[in-house]
C-alpha positions in Angstrom: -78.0 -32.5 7.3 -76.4 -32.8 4.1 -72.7 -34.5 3.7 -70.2 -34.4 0.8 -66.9 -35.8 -0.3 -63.9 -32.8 -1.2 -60.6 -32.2 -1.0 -59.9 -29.1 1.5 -57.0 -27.1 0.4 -53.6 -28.4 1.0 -55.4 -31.7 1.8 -54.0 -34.9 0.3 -57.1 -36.4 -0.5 -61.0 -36.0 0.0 -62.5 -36.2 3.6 -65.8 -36.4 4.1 -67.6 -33.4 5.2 -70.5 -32.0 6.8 -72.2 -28.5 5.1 -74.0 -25.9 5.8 -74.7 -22.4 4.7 -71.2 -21.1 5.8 -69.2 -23.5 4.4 -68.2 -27.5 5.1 -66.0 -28.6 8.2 -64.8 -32.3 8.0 -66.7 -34.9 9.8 -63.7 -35.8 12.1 -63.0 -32.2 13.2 -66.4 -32.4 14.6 -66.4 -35.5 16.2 -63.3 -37.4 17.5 -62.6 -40.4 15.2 -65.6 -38.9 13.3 -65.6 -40.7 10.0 -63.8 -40.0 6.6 -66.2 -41.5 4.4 -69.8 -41.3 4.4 -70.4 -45.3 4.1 -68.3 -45.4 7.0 -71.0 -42.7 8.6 -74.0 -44.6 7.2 -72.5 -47.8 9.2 -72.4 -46.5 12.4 -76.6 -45.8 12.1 -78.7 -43.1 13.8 -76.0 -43.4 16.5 -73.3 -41.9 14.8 -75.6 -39.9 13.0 -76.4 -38.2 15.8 -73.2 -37.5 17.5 -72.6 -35.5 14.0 -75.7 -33.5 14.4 -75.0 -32.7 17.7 -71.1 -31.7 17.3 -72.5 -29.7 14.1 -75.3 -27.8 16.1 -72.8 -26.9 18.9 -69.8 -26.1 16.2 -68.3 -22.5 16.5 -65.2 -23.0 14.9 -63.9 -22.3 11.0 -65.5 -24.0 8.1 -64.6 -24.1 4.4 -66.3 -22.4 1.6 -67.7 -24.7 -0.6 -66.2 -22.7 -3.6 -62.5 -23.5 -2.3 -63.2 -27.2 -2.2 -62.6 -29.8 -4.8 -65.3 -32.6 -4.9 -65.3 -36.1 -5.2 -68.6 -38.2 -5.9 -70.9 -37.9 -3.0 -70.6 -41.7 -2.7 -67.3 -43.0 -3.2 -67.5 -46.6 -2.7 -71.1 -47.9 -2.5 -71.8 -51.7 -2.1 -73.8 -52.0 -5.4 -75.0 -49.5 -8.4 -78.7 -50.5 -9.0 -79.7 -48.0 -11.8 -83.4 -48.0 -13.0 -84.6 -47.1 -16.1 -87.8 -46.3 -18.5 -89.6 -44.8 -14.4 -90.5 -42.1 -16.6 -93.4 -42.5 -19.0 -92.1 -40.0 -20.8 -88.6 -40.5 -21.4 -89.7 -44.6 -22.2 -91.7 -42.7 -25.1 -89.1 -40.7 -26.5 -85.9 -43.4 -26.8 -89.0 -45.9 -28.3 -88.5 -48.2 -25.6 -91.2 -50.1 -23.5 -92.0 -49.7 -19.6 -92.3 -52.9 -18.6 -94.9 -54.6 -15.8 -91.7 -54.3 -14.0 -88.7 -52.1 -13.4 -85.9 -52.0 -16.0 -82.8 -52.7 -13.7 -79.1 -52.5 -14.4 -75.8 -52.1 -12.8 -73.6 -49.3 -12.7 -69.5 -49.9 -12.6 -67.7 -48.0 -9.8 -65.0 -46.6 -12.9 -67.8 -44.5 -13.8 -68.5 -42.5 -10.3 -67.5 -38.7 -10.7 -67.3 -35.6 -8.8 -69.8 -32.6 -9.1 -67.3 -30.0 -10.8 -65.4 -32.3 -12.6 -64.5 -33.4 -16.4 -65.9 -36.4 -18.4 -63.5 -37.8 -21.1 -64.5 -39.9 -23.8 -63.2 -40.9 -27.0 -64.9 -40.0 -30.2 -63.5 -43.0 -31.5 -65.6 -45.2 -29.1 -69.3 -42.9 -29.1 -70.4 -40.2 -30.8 -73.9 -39.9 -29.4 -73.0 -39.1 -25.3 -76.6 -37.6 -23.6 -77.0 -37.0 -20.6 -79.8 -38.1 -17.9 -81.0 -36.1 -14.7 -82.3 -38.9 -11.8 -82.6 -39.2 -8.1 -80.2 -40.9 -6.1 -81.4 -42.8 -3.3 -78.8 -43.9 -0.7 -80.1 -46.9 1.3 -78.9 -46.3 5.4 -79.6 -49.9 6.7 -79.9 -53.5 5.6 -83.2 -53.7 3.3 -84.3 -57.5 2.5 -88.4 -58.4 1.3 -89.4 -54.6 2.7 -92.7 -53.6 1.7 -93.5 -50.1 0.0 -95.1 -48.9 3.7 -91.2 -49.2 5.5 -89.4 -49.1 2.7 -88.3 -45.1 3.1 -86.9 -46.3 6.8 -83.9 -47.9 5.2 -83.2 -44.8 3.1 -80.2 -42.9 4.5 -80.4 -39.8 2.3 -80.9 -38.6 -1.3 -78.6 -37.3 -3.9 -78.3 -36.2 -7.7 -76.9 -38.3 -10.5 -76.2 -37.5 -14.0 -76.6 -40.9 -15.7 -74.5 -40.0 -18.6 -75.1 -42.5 -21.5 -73.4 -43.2 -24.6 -76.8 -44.0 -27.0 -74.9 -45.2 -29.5 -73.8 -48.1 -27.3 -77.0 -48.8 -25.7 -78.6 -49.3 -28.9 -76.1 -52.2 -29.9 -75.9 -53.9 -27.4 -78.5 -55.9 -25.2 -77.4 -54.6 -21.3 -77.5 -50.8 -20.7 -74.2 -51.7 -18.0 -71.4 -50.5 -20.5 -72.8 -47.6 -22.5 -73.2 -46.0 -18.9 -70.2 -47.0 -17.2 -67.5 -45.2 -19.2 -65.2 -43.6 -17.2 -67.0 -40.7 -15.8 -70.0 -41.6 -16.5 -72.0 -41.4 -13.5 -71.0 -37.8 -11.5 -72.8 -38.1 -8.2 -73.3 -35.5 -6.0 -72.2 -32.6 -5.2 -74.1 -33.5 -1.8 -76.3 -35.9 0.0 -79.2 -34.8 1.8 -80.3 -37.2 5.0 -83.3 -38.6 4.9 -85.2 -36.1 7.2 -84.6 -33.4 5.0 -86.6 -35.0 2.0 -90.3 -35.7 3.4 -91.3 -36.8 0.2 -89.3 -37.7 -2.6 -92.2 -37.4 -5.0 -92.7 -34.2 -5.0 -89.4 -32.6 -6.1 -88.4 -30.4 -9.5 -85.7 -31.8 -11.3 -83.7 -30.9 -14.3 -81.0 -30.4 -16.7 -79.0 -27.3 -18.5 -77.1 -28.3 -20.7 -74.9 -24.8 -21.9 -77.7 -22.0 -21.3 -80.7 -24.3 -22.4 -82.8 -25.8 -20.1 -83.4 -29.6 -21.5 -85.3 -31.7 -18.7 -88.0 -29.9 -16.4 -89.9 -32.3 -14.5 -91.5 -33.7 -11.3 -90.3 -36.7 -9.3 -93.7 -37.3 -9.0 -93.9 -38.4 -12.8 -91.8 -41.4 -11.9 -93.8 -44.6 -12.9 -92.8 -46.1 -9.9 -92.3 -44.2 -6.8 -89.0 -44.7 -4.5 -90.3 -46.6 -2.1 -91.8 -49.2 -4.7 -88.9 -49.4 -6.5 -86.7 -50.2 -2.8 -89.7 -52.4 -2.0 -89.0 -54.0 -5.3 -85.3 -54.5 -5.8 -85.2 -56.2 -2.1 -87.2 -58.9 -2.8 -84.9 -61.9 -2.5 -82.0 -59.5 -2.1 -80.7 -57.1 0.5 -79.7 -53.8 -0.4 -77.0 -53.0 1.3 -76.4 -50.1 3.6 -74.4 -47.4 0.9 -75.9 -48.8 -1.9 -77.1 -46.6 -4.6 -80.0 -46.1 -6.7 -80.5 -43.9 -9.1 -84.1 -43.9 -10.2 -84.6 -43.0 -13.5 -84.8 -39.8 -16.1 -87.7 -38.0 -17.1 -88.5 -36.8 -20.3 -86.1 -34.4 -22.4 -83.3 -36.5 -23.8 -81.2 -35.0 -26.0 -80.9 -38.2 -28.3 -84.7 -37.7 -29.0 -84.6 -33.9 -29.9 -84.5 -32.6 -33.7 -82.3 -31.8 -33.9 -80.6 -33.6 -31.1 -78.6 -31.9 -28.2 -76.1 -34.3 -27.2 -73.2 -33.6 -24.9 -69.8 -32.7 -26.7 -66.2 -31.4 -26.8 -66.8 -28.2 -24.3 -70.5 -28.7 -23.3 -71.1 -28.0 -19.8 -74.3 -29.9 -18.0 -75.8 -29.3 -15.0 -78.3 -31.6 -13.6 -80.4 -30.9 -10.2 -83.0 -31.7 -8.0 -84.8 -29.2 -5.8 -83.8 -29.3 -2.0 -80.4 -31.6 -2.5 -77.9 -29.2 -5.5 -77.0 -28.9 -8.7 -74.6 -30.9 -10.5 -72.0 -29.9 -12.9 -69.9 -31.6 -15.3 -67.3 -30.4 -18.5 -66.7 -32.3 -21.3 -63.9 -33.1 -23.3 -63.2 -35.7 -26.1 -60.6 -37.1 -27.5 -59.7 -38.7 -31.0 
């Protein structure tokens, strides 16, 4: 199945919603009390889960199309932000930074969640070298504390895309990644998430990046460094993931900060970053003085 956050038209606010080929139908219209957000979906378990498939399979009524929707990030309020970065040996090469024994971890701010469709401000002022990063998003469905790599794809609720938008300028001065990628806008998730069943292996997907009309990142999940269900195994040791939490898992090779000459996001760029089997996200830019 595959679940998004959008505003419906005339709507006050985003719902959360469940999609298909012929459009999106809220969650609640399917199910009675059906849920409005999908961590409140995710903390009902396969249970609830369930009654949603069913109510969808069984649904005759009218659905949305996607293209009279507005979205919101695919997860709106998620316990933690546990970026990764340097997962691909490639993209450690090209930004002359070293892959460690193991992962490079940092936190993401919830300012920076965005919307697939939307627009990313930033201030001139501030950065003037914005790139962008294609990764994985991996949504964790229940608790996940000391799992090893053979179980650790059993807590995963479902998959998305994220553009880990980074200001390189930033990075570069400072010693924590945390600010230069939690800007305002920084971090569009989305436009969907994909359940878990849907994925049967997440190291064996195409991903990449358009930024404009040129393609800029083509690559293979399976390049990561460390495969999903390490890195879960990994960042539970000692602490437990939390069901919503979100984990982007790294970029592969292509940054724009590394071209010559460099490609890096600006005043009217449009990016689109995707992964095979989950969507494509798009953002606009804009600057200011």
């Amino acid at each position: 199945m595959r679940f998004a956050h959008v505003t419906l038209p005339d709507a006050a606010g985003p719902t959360l919603v469940e999609v298909s080929e012929d459009g999106a139908v809220p969650v609640s219209v399917l199910v009675d009390g059906g849920a409005t957000r999908l961590e409140q979906l995710i903390a009902g378990g396969d249970e609830a889960l369930d009654a949603v498939r069913a109510a969808a399979s069984a649904y005759a009524g009218p659905r949305t199309p996607l293209a009279d929707v507005v979205f919101s990030p695919a997860v709106m309020t998620p316990p933690a932000i546990m970026a990764v970065g340097l997962n691909y040996a490639a993209h450690s090469g090209e930004l002359s930074l070293k892959t460690d024994d193991t992962p490079t971890v940092f936190t993401l701010w919830p300012n920076s969640l965005a919307g697939h469709g939307g627009t990313t401000t930033w201030s001139r002022a501030q950065t003037a070298s914005v790139d962008y990063e294609a990764e994985l998003g991996v949504v964790i469905g229940r608790p996940a504390k000391d799992v090893d790599e053979a179980s650790a794809l059993d807590h995963v609720f479902g998959y998305t895309v994220v553009n880990d938008i980074s200001a390189r300028d930033i990075q570069y001065s400072e010693a924590q990644w945390c600010r230069c990628k939690s800007l305002d806008g920084f971090t569009p998730v989305g436009p969907f998430v994909v359940t878990r069943d849907e994925i049967p292996d997440p190291q064996s997907l195409h991903i990449w990046t358009r930024v404009d009309d040129q393609i800029v990142q083509d690559a293979s999940t399976g390049q990561m460094v460390r495969s999903v269900a390490t890195l879960i195994a990994h960042l539970s040791r000692g602490i437990t993931l939390m069901p919503g939490t979100l984990i982007p898992t790294g970029s592969p090779g292509g940054s724009g900060y590394s071209r010559d000459p460099q490609i890096l996001l600006r005043d009217g760029s449009t990016v689109t970053v995707a992964v095979d089997g989950i969507g494509e996200l798009t953002t606009r830019c804009a600057t200011t003085d």
